[in-house]
C-alpha positions as CSV (number, residue, x, y, z in Angstrom):
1,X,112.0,335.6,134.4
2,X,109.0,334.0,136.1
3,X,106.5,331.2,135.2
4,X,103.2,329.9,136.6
5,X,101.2,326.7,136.0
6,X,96.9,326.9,136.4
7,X,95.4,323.6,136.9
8,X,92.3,323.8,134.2
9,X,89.5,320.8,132.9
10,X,89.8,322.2,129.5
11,X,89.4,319.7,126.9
12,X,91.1,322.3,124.1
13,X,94.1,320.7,121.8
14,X,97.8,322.0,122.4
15,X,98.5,325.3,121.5
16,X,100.8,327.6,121.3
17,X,99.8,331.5,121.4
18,X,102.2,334.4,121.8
19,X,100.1,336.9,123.6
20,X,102.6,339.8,123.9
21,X,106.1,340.3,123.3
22,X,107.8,337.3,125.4
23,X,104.9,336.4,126.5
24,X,103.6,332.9,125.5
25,X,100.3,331.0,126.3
26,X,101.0,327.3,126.1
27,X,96.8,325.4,126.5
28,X,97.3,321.6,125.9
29,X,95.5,318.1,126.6
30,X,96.8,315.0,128.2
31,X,97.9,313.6,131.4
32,X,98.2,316.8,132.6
33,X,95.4,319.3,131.8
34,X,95.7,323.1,132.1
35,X,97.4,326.3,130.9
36,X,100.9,327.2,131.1
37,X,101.9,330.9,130.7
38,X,105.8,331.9,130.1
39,X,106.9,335.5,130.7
40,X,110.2,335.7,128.6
């Protein structure tokens, strides 16, 4: 199990999209901007 975090400047609201089985795509706003991506 493994995780990463990207630094991003995107202004999108949080979401929360399961891209493939275990896989989920976390995009959110606030103090902290940027992508999170959780392999399950």
């Amino acid at each position: 199990m493994s995780d990463y975090f990207i630094l991003t400047n995107d202004n999108q609201n949080f979401k929360e999209i399961e891209v493939m089985r275990g896989i989920h795509l976390q995009i959110y706003t606030g103090e902290n901007h940027g992508f999170y991506v959780d392999f399950l």
